[in-house]
LUMRO-175944 format. One record per residue (C-alpha): x negated, y negated, z negated; residue in three letters. Coordinates in nm, 4 decimals, padded with zeros to 6 digits. Layout:
# LUMRO-175944
+----------+----------+----------+------+
|       c1 |       c2 |       c3 | code |
+----------+----------+----------+------+
|        X |        Y |        Z |  ALA |
...
+----------+----------+----------+------+
***
This chain:
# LUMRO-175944
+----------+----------+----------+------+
|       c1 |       c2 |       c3 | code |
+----------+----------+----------+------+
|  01.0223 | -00.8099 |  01.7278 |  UNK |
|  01.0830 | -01.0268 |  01.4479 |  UNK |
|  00.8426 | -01.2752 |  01.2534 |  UNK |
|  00.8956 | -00.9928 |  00.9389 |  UNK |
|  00.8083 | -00.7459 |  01.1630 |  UNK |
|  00.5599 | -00.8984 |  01.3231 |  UNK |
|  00.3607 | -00.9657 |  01.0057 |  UNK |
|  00.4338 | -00.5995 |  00.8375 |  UNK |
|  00.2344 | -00.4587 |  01.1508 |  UNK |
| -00.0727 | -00.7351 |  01.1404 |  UNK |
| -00.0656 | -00.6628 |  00.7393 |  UNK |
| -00.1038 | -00.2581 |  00.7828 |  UNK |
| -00.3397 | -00.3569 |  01.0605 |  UNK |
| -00.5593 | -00.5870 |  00.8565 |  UNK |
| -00.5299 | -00.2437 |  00.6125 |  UNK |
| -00.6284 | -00.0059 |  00.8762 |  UNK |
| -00.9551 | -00.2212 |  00.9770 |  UNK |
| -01.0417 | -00.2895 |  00.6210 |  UNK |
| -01.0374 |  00.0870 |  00.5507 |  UNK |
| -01.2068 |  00.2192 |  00.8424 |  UNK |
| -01.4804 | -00.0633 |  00.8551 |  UNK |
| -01.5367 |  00.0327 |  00.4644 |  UNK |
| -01.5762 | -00.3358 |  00.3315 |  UNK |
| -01.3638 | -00.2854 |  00.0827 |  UNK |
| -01.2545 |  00.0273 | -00.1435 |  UNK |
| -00.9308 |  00.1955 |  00.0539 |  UNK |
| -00.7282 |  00.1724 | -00.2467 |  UNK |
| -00.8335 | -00.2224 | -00.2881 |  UNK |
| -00.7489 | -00.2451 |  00.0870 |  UNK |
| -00.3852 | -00.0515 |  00.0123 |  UNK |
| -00.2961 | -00.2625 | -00.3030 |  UNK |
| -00.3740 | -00.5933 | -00.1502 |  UNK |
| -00.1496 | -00.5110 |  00.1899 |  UNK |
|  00.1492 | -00.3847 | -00.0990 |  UNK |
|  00.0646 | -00.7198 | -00.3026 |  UNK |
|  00.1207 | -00.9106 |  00.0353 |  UNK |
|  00.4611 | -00.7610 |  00.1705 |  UNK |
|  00.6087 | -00.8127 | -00.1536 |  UNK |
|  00.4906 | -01.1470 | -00.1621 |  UNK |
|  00.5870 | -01.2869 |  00.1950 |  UNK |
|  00.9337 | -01.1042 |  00.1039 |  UNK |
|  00.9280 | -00.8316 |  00.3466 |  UNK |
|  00.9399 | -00.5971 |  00.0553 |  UNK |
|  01.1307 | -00.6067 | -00.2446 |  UNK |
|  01.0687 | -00.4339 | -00.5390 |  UNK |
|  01.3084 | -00.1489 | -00.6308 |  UNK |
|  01.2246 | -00.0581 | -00.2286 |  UNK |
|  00.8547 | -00.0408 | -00.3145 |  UNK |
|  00.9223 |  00.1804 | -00.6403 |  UNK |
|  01.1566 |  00.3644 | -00.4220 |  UNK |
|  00.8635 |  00.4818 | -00.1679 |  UNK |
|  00.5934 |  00.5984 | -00.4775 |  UNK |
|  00.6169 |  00.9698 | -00.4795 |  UNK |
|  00.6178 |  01.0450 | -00.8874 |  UNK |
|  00.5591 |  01.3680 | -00.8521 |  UNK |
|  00.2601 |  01.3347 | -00.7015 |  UNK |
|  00.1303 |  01.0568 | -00.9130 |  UNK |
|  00.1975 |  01.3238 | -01.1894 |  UNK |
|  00.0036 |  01.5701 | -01.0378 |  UNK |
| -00.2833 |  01.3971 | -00.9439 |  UNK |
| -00.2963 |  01.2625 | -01.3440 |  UNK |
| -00.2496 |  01.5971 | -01.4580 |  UNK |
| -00.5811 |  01.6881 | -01.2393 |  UNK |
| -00.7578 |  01.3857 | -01.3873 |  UNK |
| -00.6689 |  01.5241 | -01.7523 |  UNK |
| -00.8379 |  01.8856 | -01.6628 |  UNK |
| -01.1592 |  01.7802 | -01.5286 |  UNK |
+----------+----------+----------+------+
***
């Protein structure tokens, strides 16, 4: 494996413990590991924006407007 690799797997790691063990709010825990592989590099951008599924970001706004 590579060192990018390498740190992409001990990043969604360090996500997966966070989550399970409940220190921190899951979608604190999921921001901060997308904050860090786009700022060691192993993400870019328009490949992050490429993997957010609009439609259900719509959705799940659209069910925040009706209750």
């Amino acid at each position: 494996m590579t060192t990018p690799q390498i740190a992409a797997v001990v990043i969604f790691l360090a996500v997966i413990v966070a989550i399970m063990t409940e220190k921190i709010h899951r979608a604190v825990a999921a921001t901060a590991g997308a904050v860090l592989l786009l700022l060691i590099g192993i993400l870019d951008v328009n490949s992050a924006v490429s993997y957010i599924d609009f439609n259900t970001v719509v959705w799940n706004d659209g069910e925040i407007d009706i209750s």
